[in-house]
N, C-alpha and C positions, 0 to 999 in steps of 0.2 A: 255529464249530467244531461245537456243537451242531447245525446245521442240514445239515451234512456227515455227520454219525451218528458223531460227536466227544462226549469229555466234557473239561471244562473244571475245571482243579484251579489251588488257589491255594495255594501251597507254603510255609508260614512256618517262617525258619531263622535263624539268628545266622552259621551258615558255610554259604555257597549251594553249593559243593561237596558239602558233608557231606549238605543239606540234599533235593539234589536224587536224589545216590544212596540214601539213605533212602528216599526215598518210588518211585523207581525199583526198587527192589528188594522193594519192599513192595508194588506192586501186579505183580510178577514180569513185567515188563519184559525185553527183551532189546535195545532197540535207544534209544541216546540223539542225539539232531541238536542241535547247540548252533551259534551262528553267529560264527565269528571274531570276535576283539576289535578293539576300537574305538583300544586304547589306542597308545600312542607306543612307540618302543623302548626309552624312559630310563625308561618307566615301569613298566618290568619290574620295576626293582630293587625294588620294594615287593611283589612277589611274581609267579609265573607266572601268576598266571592264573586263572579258571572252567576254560576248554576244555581247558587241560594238568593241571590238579588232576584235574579227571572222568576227563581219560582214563586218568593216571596211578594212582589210584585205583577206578577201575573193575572190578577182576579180568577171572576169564575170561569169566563168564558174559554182560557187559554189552559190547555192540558202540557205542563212540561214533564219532558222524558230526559232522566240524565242517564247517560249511558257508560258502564266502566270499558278501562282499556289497558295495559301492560304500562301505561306510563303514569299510573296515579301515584300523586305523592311522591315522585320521582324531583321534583322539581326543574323547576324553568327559570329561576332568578327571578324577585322582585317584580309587582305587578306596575308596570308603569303605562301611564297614558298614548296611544298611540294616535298621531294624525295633530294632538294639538302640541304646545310647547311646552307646559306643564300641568301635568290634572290637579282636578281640585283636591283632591284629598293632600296630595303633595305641599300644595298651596298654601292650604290649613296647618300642616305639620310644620311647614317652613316659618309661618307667620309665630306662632304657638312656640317654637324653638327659640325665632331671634328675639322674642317680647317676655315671654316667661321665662325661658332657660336662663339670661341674666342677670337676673332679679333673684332665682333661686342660687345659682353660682355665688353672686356674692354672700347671700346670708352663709354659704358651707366655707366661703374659703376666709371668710370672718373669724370663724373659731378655728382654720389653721393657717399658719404661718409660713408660704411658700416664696412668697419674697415676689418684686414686684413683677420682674425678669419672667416667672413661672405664673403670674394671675395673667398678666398680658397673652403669653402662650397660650392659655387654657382659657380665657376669652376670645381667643383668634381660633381657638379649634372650634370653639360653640360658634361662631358667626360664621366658619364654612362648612360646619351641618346646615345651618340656616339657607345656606346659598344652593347647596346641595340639594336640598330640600326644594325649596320656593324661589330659586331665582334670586332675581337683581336686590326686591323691592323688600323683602324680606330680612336678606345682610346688609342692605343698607340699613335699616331701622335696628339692626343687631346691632352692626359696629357704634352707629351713633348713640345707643343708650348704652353699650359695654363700656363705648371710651368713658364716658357720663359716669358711669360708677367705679370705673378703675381712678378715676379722676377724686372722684368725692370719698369714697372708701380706702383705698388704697395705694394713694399720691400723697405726700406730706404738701402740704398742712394738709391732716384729714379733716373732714368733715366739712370741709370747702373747696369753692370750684376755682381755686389759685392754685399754682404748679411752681412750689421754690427752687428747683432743682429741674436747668436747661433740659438735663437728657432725660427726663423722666417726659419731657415734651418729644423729644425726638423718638421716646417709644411709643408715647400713645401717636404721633402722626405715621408713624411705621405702619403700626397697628389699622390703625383709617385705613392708610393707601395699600396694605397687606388683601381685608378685606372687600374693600372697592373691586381689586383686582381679581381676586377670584371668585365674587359676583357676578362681577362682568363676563369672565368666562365661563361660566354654570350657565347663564342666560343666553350669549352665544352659540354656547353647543344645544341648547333648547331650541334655539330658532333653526339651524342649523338641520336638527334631529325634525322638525316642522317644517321645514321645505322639501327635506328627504321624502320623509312621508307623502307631501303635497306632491310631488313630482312623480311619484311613484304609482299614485292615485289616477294620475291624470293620463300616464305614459297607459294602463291600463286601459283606462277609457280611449282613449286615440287609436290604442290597439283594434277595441272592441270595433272602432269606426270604422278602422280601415278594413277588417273582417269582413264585416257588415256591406260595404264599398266594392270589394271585390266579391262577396257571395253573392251582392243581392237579396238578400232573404227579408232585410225586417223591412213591417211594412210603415207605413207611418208614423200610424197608431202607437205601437209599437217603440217607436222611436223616441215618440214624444211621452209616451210612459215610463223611457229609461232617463228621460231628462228632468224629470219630475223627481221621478226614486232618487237618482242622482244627487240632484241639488237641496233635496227636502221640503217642495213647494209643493202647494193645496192643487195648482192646474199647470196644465202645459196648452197653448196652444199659436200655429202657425196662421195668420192672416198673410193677406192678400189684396190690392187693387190694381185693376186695370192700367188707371192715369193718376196724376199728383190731384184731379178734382173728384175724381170716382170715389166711392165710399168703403172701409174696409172690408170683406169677409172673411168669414173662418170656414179652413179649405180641411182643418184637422184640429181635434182637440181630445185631452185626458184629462180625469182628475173630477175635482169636488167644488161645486161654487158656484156665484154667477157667469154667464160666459160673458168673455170679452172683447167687445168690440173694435175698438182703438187700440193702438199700441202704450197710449197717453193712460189709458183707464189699467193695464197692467205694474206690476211693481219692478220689473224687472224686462226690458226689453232690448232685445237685437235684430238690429234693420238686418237685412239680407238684400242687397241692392237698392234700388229705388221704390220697389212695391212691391216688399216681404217682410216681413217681421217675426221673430217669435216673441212670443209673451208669456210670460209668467207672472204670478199670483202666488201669492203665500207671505213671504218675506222680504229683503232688499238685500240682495248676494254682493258679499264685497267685490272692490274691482279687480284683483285677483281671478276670479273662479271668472270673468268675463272671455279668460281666451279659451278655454276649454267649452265655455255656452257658445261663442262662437262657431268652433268647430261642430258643436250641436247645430245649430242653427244651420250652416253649409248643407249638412248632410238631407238635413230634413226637407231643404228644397231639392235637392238633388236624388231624395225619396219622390219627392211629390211629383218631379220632372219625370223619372221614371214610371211611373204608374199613369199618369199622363199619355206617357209614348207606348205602353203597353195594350192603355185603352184603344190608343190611336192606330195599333199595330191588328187589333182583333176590332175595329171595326173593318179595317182595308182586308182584314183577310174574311171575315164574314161576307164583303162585298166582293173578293175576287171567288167565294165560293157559289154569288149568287151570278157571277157573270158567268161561269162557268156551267152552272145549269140549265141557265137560261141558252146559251150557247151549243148546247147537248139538247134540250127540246126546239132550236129553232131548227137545227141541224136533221134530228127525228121528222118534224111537223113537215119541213121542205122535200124530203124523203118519201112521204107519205102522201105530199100533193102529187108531188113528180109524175107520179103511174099511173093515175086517173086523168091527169089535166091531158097525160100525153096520150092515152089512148083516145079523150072525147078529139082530140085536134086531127088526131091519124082518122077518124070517122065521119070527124070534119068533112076534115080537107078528100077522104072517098068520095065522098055524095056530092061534093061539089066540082066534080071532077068530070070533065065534058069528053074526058078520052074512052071511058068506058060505058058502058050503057046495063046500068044494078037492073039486074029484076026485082021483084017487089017482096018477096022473097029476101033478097039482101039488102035492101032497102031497110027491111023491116029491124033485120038481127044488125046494124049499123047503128039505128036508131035506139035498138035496146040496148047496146053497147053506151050509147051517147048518155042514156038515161041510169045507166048502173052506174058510170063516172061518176054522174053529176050527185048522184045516191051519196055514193060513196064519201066526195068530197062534202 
């Protein structure tokens, strides 16, 4: 993209619809190309779509382009949330599953007779859809109203929260610690699938730096706009002071808002030694996303140092090209005294000369010699 006279952005979102118009309309965009889905027909039901959301959402001002490709409809498996630990839709399903699904399970398994051994089982399967689904918090509210009604429904004495019969307690606590357990692991492997992501997000960006590091290429600005897109904040900017009494300035800034003085007046800052800082504006970035703003932060003084020494590099050489001039017209100017100074002194030094005796005649062409020098110079 870059080598096409492209620039290359890396978009992080929890909703890729939301995520995409955001940063489309934030670099004021008019035209979006997205490429038809992948997905099946039945897998609609879990929501329309990227390309229909964007378009649908889009207002007037954004033109979107969906574009076909040999993989439509071919499918890609289930659309799941990428970057967080579970999307909302998920969430929704998971919650909706463990809270309703139990409620409607017992009025069907009311009117059949599968015995207690078999509603247990087929309540343990619905609270690890639930977990599947939504996580922790989900199957736990599953199991605790399933046991609740496997207890009141379908435990003698029915219709009460008493248990006469030991082992009918040993299956509902089975039951609990059955799906506690794989809760806990659906939520694991969420976090798990969310650090992946995060790491992988970040090994990217570090990449970018060290590119950047050894090409040289971006320039501040530049830097401080990718850390802004980055993190999803209103500004980016690099301050600076002399001494710990000296007062701040901004040496570089990107972005929308009031500018920022202080590091204190930002929401989000990292010192860079003694008398550096970057600031950000916008939000409060958990303490997570601080080593990778760090590693922003280094670079951007180490942009700023650079352009510094660049400056410092094309004044010295503006100044060795004026030495250099000047040294070639003193070298000319001395050249061009030389031949007159030396002939008035050789015309001189004739006339004043006791060993010959000038006639007046050579006296005269001496003197006009003496006088075209002095012309000349």
């Amino acid at each position: 993209v870059e080598d096409l006279g492209g620039t290359f952005h890396h978009v992080v979102g929890d909703d890729i619809p939301a995520a995409l118009l955001d940063f489309a309309r934030g670099v004021n965009a008019t035209q979006i190309v997205l490429g038809s889905s992948r997905r099946k027909t039945w897998q609609y039901v879990f929501g329309p779509g990227v390309g229909a959301t964007v378009a649908r959402e889009s207002g007037p001002d954004l033109d979107v382009h969906i574009v076909t490709h040999d993989e439509v409809a071919k499918g890609r498996g289930l659309p799941v949330a990428r970057g967080a630990r579970l999307g909302r839709a998920r969430i929704i399903w998971g919650w909706a599953v463990g809270l309703a699904g139990p409620a409607i399970l017992a009025v069907v398994l009311n009117s059949v007779d599968l015995g207690l051994a078999n509603n247990v089982l087929v309540f343990l399967t619905l609270t690890v859809a639930a977990a599947l689904l939504g996580g922790l918090l989900p199957a736990l509210a599953s199991a605790a109203f399933g046991s609740f009604l496997l207890n009141y429904f379908f435990t003698p004495p029915l219709h009460r929260l008493t248990i006469a019969d030991s082992k009918n307690i040993v299956a509902l606590v089975i039951f609990v610690a059955v799906a506690v357990s794989v809760a806990s692991v659906v939520d694991l492997a969420a976090r798990r699938t969310h650090q992946a992501a995060r790491l992988r997000a970040e090994s990217e960006i570090l990449s970018f730096l060290a590119g950047n590091v050894l090409r040289g290429e971006t320039s501040l600005e530049a830097l401080l706009e990718r850390v802004r897109e980055t993190f999803g904040m209103e500004s980016a900017a690099l301050l600076e002071r002399k001494s710990d009494i000296d007062p701040w300035t901004c040496v570089g800034r990107v972005g929308f808002g009031g500018p920022v003085e202080r590091p204190e007046d930002a929401d989000v800052d990292v010192p860079v030694g003694d008398h550096m800082a970057l600031a950000l504006t916008g939000r409060v970035l958990p303490a997570e996303d601080r080593r990778v703003l760090a590693a922003f932060a280094a670079q951007a003084v180490v942009v700023l140092d650079r352009r510094r020494l660049q400056e410092e590099a094309d004044q010295a050489r503006t100044l060795a090209e004026g030495n250099r001039i000047r040294t070639a017209l003193l070298a000319a100017v001395s050249h061009d005294l030389r031949t007159p100074l030396a002939g008035i002194k050789a015309a001189v030094s004739s006339l004043r000369s006791d060993d010959v005796a000038w006639s007046e005649e050579d006296q005269a062409e001496l003197l006009e010699g003496i006088e075209e020098g002095a012309d000349r110079l």
